[in-house]
C-alpha positions as CSV (number, residue, x, y, z in Angstrom):
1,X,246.6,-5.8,-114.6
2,X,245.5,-7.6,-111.9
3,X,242.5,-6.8,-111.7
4,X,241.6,-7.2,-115.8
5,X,242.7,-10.8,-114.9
6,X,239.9,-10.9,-111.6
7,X,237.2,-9.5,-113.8
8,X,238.2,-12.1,-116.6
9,X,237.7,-14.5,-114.1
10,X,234.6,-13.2,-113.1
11,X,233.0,-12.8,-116.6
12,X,233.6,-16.8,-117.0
13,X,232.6,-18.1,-114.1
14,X,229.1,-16.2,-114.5
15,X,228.7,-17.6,-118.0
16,X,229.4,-21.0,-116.4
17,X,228.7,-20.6,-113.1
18,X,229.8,-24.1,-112.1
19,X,232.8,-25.5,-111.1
20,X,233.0,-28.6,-110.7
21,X,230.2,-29.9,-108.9
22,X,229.9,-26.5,-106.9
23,X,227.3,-23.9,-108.3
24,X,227.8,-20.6,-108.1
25,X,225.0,-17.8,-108.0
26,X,226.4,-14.6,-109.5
27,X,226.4,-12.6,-106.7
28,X,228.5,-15.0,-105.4
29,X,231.3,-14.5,-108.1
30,X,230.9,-10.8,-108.2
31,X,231.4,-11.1,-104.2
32,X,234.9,-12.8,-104.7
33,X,236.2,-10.4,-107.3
34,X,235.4,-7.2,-105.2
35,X,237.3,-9.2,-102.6
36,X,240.3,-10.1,-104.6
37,X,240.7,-6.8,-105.5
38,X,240.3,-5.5,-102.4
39,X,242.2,-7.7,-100.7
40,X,244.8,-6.9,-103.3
41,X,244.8,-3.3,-102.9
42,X,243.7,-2.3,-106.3
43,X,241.0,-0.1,-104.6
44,X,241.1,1.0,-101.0
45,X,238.0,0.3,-98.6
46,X,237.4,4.5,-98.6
47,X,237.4,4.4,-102.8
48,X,235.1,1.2,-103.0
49,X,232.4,2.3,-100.7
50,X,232.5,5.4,-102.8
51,X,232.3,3.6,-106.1
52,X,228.7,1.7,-104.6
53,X,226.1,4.1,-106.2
54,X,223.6,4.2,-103.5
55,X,221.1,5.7,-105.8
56,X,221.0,3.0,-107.7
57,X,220.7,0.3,-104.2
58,X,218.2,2.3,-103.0
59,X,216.2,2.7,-106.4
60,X,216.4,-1.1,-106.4
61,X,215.3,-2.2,-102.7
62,X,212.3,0.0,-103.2
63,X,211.0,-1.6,-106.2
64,X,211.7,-4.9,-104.9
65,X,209.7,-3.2,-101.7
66,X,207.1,-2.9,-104.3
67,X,206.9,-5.9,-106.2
68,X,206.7,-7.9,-103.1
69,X,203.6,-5.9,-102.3
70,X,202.2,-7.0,-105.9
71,X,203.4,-10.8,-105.3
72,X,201.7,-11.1,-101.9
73,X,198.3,-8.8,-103.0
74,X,197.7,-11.0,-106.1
75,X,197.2,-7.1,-107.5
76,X,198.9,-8.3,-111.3
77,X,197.9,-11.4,-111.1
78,X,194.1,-10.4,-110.7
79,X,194.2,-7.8,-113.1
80,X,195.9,-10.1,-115.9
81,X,192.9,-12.6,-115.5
82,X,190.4,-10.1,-115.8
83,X,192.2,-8.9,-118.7
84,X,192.6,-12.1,-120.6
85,X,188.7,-13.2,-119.9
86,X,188.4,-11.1,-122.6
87,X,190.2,-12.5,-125.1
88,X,187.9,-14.6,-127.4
89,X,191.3,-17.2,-129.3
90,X,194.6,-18.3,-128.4
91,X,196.1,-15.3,-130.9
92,X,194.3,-12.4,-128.7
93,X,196.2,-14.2,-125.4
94,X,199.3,-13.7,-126.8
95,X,199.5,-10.7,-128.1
96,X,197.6,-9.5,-124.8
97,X,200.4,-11.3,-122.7
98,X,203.3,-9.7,-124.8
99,X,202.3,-6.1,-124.5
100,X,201.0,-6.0,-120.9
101,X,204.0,-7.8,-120.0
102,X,206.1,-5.7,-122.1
103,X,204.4,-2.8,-120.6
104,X,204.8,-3.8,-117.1
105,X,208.0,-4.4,-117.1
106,X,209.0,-0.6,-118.3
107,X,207.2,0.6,-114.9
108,X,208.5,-2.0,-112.1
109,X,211.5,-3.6,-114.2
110,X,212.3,-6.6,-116.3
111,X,213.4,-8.9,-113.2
112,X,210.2,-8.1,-111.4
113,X,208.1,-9.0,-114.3
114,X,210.2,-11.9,-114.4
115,X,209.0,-13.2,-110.9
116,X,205.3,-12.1,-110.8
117,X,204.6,-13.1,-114.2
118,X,205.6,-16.9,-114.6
119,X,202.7,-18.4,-112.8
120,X,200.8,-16.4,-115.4
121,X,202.4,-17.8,-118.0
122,X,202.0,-21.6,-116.4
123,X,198.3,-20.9,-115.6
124,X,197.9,-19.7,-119.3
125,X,199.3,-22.8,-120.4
126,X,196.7,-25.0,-118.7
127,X,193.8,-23.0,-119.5
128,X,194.3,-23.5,-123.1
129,X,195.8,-27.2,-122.4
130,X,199.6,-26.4,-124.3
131,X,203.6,-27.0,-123.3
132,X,204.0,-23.8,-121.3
133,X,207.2,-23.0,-123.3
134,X,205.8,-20.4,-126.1
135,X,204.2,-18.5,-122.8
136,X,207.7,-18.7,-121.1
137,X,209.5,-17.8,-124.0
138,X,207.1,-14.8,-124.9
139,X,207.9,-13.7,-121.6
140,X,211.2,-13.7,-121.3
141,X,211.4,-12.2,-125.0
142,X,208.4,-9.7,-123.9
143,X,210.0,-8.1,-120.7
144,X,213.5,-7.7,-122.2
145,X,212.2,-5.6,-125.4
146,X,209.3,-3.8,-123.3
147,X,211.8,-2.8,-120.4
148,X,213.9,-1.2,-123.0
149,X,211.7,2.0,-123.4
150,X,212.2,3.1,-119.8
151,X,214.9,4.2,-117.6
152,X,213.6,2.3,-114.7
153,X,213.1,-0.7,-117.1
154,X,215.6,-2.5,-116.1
155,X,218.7,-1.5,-114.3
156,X,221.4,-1.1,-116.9
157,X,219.2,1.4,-117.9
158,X,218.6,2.8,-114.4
159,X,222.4,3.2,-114.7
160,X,222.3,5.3,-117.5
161,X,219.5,7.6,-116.4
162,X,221.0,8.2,-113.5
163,X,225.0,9.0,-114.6
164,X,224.7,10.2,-118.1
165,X,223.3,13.6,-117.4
166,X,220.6,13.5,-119.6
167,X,218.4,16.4,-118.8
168,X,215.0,14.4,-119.3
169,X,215.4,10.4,-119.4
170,X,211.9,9.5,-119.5
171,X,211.0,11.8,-122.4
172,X,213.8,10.6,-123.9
173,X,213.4,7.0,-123.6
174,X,209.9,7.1,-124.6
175,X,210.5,9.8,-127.5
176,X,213.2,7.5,-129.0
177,X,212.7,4.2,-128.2
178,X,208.7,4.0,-128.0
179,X,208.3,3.0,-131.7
180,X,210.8,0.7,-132.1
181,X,209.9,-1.1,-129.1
182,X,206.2,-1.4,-130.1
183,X,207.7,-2.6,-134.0
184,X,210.1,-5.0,-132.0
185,X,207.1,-6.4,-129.9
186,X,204.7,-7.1,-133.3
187,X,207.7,-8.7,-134.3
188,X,207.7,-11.1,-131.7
189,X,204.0,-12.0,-131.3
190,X,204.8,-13.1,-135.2
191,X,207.9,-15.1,-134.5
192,X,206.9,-17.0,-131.6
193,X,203.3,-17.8,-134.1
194,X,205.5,-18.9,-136.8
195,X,208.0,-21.4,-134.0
196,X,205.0,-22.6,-132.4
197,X,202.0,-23.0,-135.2
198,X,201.0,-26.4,-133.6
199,X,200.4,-24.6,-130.4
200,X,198.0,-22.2,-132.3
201,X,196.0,-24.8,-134.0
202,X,195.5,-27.0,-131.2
203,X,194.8,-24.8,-128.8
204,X,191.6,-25.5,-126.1
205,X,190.2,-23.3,-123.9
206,X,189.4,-24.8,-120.0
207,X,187.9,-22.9,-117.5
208,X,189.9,-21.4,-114.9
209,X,189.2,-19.8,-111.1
210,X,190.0,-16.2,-110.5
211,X,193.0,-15.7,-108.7
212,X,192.8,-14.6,-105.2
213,X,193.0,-11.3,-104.5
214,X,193.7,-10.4,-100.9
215,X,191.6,-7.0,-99.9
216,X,193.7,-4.3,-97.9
217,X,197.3,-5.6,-99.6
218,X,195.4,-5.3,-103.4
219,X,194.7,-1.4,-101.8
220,X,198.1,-0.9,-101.1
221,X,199.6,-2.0,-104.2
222,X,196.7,0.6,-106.2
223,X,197.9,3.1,-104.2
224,X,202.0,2.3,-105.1
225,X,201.1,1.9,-108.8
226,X,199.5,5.0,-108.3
227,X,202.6,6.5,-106.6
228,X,205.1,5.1,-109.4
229,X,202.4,6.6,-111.9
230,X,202.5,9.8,-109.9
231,X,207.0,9.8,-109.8
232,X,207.1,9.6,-113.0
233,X,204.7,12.3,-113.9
234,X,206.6,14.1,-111.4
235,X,209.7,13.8,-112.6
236,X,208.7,14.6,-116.3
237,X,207.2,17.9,-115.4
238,X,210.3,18.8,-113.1
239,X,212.8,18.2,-116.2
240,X,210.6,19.9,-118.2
241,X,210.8,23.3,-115.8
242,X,214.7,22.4,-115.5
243,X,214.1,21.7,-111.8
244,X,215.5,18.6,-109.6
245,X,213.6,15.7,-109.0
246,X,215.9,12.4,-108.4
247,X,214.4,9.2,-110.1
248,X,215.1,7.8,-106.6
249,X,212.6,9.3,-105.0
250,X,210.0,7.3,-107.4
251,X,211.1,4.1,-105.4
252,X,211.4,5.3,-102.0
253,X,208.0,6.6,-102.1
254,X,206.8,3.7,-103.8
255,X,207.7,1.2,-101.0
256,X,206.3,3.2,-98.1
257,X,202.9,1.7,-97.8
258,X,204.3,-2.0,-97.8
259,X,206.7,-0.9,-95.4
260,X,204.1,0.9,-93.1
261,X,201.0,0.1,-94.1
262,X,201.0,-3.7,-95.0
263,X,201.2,-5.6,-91.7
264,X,203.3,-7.8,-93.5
265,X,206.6,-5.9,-93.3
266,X,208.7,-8.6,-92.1
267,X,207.6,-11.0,-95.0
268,X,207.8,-8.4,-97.4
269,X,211.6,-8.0,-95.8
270,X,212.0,-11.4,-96.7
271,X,211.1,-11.2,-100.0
272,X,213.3,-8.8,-101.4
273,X,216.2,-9.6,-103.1
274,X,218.8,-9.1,-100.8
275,X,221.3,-11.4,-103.7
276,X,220.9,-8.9,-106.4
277,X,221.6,-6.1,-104.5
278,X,225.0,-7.6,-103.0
279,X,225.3,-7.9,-106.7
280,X,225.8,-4.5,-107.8
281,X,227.6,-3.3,-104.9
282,X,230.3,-5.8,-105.6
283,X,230.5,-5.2,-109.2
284,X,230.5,-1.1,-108.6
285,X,233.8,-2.2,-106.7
286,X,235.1,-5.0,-108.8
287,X,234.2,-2.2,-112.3
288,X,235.7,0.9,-110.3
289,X,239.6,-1.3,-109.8
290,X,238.9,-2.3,-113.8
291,X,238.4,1.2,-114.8
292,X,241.8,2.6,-112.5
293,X,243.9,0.0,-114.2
294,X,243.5,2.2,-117.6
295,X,243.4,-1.1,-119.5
296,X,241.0,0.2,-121.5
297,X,241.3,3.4,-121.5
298,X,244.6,2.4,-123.5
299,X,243.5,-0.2,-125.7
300,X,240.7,2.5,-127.2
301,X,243.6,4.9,-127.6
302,X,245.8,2.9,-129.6
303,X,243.7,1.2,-131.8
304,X,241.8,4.4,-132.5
305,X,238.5,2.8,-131.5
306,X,235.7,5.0,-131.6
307,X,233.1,4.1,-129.1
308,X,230.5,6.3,-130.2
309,X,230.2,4.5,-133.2
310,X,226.5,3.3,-133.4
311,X,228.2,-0.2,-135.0
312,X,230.2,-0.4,-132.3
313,X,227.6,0.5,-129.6
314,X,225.1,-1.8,-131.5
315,X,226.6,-4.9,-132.8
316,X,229.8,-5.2,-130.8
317,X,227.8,-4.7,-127.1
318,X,225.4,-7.0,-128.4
319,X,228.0,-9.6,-128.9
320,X,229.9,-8.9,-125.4
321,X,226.8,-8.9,-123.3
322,X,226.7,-12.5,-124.1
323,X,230.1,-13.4,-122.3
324,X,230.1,-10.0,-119.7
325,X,226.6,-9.4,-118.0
326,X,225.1,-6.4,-119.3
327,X,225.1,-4.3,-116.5
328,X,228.6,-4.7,-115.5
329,X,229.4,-4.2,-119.3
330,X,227.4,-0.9,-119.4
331,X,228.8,-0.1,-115.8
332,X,232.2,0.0,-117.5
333,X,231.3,1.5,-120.9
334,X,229.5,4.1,-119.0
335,X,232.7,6.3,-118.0
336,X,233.7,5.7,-121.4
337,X,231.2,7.3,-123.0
338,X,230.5,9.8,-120.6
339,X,234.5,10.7,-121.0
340,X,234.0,10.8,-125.0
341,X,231.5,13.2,-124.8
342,X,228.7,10.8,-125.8
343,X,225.6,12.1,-126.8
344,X,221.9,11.8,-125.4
345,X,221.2,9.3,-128.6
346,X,224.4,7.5,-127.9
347,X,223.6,6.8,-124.3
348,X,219.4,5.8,-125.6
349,X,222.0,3.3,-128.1
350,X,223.6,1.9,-125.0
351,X,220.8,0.9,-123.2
352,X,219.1,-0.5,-125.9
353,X,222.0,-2.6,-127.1
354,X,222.8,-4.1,-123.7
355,X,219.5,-4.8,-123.1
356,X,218.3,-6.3,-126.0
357,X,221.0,-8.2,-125.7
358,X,219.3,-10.4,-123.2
359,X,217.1,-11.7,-126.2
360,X,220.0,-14.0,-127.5
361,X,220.5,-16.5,-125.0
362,X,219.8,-17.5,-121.6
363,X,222.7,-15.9,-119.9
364,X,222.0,-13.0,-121.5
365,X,219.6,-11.5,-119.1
366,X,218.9,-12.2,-115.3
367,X,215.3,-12.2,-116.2
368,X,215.9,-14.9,-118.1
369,X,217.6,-17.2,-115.8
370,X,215.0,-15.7,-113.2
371,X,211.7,-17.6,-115.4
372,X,213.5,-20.5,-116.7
373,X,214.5,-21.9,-112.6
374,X,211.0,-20.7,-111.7
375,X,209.2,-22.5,-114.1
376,X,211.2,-25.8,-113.3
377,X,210.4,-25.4,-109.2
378,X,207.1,-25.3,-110.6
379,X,206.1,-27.6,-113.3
380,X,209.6,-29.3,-114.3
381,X,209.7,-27.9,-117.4
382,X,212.3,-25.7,-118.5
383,X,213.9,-24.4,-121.9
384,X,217.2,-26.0,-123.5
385,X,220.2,-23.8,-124.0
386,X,219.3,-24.3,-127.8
387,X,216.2,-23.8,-127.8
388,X,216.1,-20.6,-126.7
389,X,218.6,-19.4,-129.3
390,X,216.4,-21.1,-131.7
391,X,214.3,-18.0,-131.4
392,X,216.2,-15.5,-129.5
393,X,219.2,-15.1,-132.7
394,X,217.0,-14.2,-135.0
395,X,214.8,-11.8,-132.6
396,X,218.0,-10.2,-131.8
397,X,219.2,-9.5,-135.0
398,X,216.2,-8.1,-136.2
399,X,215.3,-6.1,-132.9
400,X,218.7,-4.7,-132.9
401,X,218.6,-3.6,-136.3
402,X,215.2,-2.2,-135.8
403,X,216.4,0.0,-132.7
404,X,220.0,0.9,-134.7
405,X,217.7,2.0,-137.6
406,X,215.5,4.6,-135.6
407,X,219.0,5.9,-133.2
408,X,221.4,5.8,-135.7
């Protein structure tokens, strides 16, 4: 029981994450409950190191490899300028920013998006002389719903992809979740239009300079675009001939030419995000004590609950992922499921519940949190608690029933 009451504890304290006038990062809480329990003996050292999924580390450092490449290159910054030159009103720029956002963030995740993209989103703002919050909202609401069509989109999803068994997660992702995603993003480009119609009326376009594009690092990240392009390819046509190709390799080969070919390894060390992935090492501890307590393994025994409901999966996820983060949620649904027999459609549910999720309020999603801070280092402008939920119950509610409809 002990360690229910630690993870309690450490599902509060990241929807707060203050005390007092001490604020805590979540890595930070995570760390102390994999401590506690450790500390308490409700896992041994030997069983928590093997409860850390390395795949899922090393998926993660690799991208973040990779994204610091794209951050220091200028590569997605360049090529969204170029892209929006061509956009004659404000209308075109948002619906152009939603889906290359969207799309962006099913190749090098939600959180990545979330970092690269917010100066865009800032710079699109003054261009066309508006608040910046539509752009910053569109984003945040853009990368949560795009990255839910991949299984490198984010990483509950990694999570699921790489521990569900399913023979062929990209194909299944994109053969299930494609449509409702592209429905779900329509949907937005409408709902921030009808929240924001002063912002498409008053509208004025200002000339901007290109961003800066720096010559050998914009090579670099072509060719690891090209890789990631190239994995994932790979890794279709292996399923497809029932052959082995691990996801992980994608990443690791990904971050190769920033790591040997940049010149700018040591910054591009510095740059990763060391936080997140102290993060999910603890929380692979802290979910690993959770599950060996058999609380609730026992309390979906005697109430008869059947988690494969598509309600359940759906509405009830949606609801906890507000109060427990949705990757430590799916991290302990996972063995759950996977002990229930759960089917491929079942796990597709799962990751788009807990993601989409994210849409509903601030603390819903990393990324989230991630553009919000960023745009207030930058501009001082940031996005009230209500303000976002202003937007983000309804989205959710209708993207949810949107994805439950096509999986159900």
């Amino acid at each position: 029981m002990f360690s229910l009451f630690v993870a309690i504890a450490v599902f509060f304290l990241i929807s707060i994450r203050q005390i007092g006038k001490f604020k805590l990062e979540m890595w930070q809480i995570m760390s102390f409950g994999a401590i506690a329990v450790l500390l308490a003996g409700e896992i041994s050292f030997k069983e928590a190191v093997k409860a850390i999924d390395f795949n899922v580390i090393v998926f993660l450092f690799g991208m973040f490899v990779a994204s610091a490449l794209f951050e220091l290159s200028g590569y997605l910054e360049y090529n969204q300028y170029r892209i929006f030159q061509r956009a004659k009103n404000i209308e075109q720029v948002f619906y152009i920013f939603i889906f290359f956002c969207a799309i962006l963030s099913a190749v090098v995740m939600n959180d990545t998006m979330a970092i690269i993209a917010t100066p865009v989103a800032i710079s699109l703002a003054k261009r066309y002389d508006i608040s910046a919050k539509p752009f910053l909202l569109a984003l945040c609401f853009s990368i949560t719903i795009g990255s839910v069509m991949s299984p490198i989109g984010n990483p509950q999803n990694l999570l699921i992809a790489i521990n569900s068994r399913m023979a062929n997660p990209f194909l299944s992702f994109i053969r299930f979740l494609f449509i409702p995603t592209f429905l779900n993003l329509l949907l937005l480009f409408f709902i921030v239009k009808f929240f924001y119609p002063e912002v498409f009326k008053n509208a004025r376009m200002k000339t901007m300079p290109m961003p800066e594009k720096k010559k050998w690092l914009y090579f670099l990240s072509q060719l690891t675009m090209a890789i990631i392009i190239l994995g994932i390819i790979s890794k279709i046509y292996f399923s497809l001939h029932h052959k082995q190709f691990n996801i992980v390799y994608i990443a690791i080969f990904a971050s190769m030419p920033a790591l040997f070919l940049s010149f700018r390894q040591i910054k591009i060390i510095k740059m990763v995000d060391f936080k997140t992935l102290i993060f999910f090492m603890a929380m692979f501890i802290l979910m690993r004590a959770l599950w060996n307590s058999n609380f609730l393994q026992d309390i979906i025994e005697k109430f008869s609950i059947n988690i494969l409901s598509f309600y359940f999966i759906f509405f009830i996820v949606v609801i906890l992922s507000q109060f427990i983060s949705n990757v430590p949620l799916v991290a302990l649904f996972l063995p759950l499921m996977i002990n229930a027999e759960a089917g491929e459609k079942h796990f597709l549910s799962l990751a788009a519940s807990s993601t989409i999720a994210g849409n509903l309020s601030i603390l819903g999603a990393a990324s989230n949190v991630i553009v919000i801070q960023n745009s207030e280092n930058r501009i001082g402008e940031t996005i009230s608690f209500w303000e976002f939920v202003k937007i983000g119950l309804p989205l959710t509610f209708l993207n949810s029933l949107i994805y439950w409809l096509f999986l159900k």
